[in-house]
N, C-alpha and C positions, 0 to 999 in steps of 0.2 A: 272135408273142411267146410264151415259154415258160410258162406257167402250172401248170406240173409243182414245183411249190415243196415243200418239207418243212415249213417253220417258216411261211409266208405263214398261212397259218387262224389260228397262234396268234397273229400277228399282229392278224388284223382282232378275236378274240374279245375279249386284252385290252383292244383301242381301245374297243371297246365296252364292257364292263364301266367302265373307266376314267369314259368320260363319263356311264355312269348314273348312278356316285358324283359327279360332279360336277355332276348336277343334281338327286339328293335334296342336298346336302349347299349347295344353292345360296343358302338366306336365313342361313346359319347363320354369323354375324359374329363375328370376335377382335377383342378391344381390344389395340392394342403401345401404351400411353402416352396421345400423341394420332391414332394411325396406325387405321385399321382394316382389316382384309382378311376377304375370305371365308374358309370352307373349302374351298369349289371349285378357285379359288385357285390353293390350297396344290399340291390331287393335281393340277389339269389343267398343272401342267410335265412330269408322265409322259406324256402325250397327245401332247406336243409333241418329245417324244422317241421317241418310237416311230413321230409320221409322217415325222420326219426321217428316222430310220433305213430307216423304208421305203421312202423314197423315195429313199434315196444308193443300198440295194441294188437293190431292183427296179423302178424308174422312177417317171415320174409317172401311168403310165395305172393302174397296180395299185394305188398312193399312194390314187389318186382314187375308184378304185372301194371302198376302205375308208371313204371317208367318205359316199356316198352312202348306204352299209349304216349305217352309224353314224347317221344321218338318217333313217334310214326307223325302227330301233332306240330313237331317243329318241321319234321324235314318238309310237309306240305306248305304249312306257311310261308317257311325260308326260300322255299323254291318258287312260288308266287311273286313274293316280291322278287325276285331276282329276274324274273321272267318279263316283269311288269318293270320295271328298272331300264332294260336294256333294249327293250319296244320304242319306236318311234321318239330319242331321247330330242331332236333338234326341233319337235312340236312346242316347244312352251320354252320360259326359263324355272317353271317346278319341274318339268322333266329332266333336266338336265342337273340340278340338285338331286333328283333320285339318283341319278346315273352315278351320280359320283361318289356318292355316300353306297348305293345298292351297288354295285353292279359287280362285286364279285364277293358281294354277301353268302354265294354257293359254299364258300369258306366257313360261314357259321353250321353248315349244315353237316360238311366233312367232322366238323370239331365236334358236333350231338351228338354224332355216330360212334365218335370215340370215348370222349370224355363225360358223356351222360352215363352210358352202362357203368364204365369202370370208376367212376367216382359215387354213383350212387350203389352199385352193388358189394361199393367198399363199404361203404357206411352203412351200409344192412346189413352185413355179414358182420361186420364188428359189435353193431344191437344187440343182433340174433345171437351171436357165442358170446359175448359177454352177460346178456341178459341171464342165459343156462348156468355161466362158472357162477356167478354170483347168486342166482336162484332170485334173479328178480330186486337183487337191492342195489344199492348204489347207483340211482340212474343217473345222478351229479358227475360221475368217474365216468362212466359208461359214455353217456351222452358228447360229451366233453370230448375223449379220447377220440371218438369215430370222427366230430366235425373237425377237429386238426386233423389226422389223416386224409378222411376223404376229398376236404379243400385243396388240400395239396396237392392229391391225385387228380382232382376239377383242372386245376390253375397251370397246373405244368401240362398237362396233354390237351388244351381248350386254347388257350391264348397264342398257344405259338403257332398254331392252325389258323385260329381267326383274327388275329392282330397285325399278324407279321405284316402284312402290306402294309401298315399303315403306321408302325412304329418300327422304330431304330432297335438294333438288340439289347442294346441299354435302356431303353426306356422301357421296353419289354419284359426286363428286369426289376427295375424300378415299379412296376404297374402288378407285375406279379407279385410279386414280395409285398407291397402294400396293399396290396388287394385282401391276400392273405391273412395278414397281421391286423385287417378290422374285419375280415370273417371270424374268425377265432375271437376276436371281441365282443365280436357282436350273439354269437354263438352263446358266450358267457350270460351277455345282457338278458337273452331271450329265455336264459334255462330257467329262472321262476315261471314264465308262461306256458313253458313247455310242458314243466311237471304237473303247472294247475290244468292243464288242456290232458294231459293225459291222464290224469283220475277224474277226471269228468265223462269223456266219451268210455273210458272201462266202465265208470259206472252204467251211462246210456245204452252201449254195447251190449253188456254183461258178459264181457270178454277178457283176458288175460293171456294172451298168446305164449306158446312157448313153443320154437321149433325141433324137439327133439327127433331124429332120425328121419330128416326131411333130406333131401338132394338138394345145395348147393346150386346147381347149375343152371347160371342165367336163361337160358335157351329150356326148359325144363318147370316154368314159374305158372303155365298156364295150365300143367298136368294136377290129375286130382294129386291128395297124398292120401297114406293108410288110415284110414278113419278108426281102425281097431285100437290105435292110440290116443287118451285121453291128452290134448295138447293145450286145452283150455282151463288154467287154472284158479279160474274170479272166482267158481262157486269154491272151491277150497279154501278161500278166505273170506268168504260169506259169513 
């Protein structure tokens, strides 16, 4: 596998940034009416755009090894501030705002540990075998299909971990369901930028990935694959 990329770093830095904002910004609720959503939300549809994109260019084992970094990247931050939270809280009254807002933020880090693999390895793995059945067309379907699913799998296994203290089971409800239902919209909004973002760095790249006869297995993303396989197919449409 080539790992000679140009844009792959900038890649993995903004996934990263991305989710840090999406876990300070994690308790911080909008009222629409009767609707509520977070601010996390809001930003982590860019998250979900940029592992797609990664993963239609440069496969799912690079896809994968961005999110392992990504995981190893929150739990250190989340555990700072949690650290830094529950230190010396009766020094100040901004102390004592952290304390209340941080101090059992350890929760955001349990919910990384869950719902970042399985919700991002959903939606790479859905790329990765739909890109193959389809032979590369349809990324409108494709693209689509994984961020409804993998939202889902984000939203259900993340929020009842990191929330629960601090909302009611009903609101809980409420916050996930509408959380949801503007990912999946905003998902929509984003797919023109997605597709022009993705024929742009293929071209940069000179890349076209295609995972045939690769291993699945999250745990398995940082091992070579058989190079005997031609898995790159830009020059084929050269």
């Amino acid at each position: 596998m080539n790992t000679d990329y140009k844009l792959y770093g900038l890649f993995v830095g903004l996934t990263v940034t991305i989710m840090v904002m999406c876990d300070t910004l994690m308790f911080k609720v909008f009222n629409l009416g009767d609707f509520r959503i977070t601010a996390s939300g809001i930003v982590f549809s860019l998250f979900y755009l940029l592992s797609t994109i990664s993963t239609e260019v440069y496969g799912y084992k690079l896809g994968g090894r961005t999110v392992w970094i990504v995981v190893l990247c929150q739990t250190i931050y989340v555990f700072l501030i949690n650290i830094c939270a529950v230190i010396q809280v009766d020094s100040n009254a901004y102390s004592q705002h952290y304390y209340g807002l941080y101090n059992d933020f350890w929760r955001v880090t349990v919910a990384t540990w869950v719902s970042m693999p399985a919700s991002y390895f959903c939606n790479s793995f859905l790329i990765s075998k739909l890109k193959i059945y389809f032979n590369g067309r349809f990324f409108i379907v494709r693209y689509t299909l994984s961020a409804m699913m993998a939202q889902a799998v984000l939203l259900i296994t993340d929020y009842p971990i990191s929330l629960s203290s601090k909302y009611s089971f009903y609101e809980l409800v409420n916050i996930i369901s509408t959380t949801w239902c503007y990912k999946v919209v905003m998902s929509i909004i984003l797919l023109p930028v997605g597709i022009y973002i993705v024929h742009k760095i293929k071209k940069i790249e000179k890349t076209d990935y295609y995972d045939w006869g690769i291993s699945y297995n999250p745990l398995t993303v940082f091992k070579g694959t058989n190079d005997d396989v031609k898995r790159n197919k830009f020059d084929d449409k050269g």
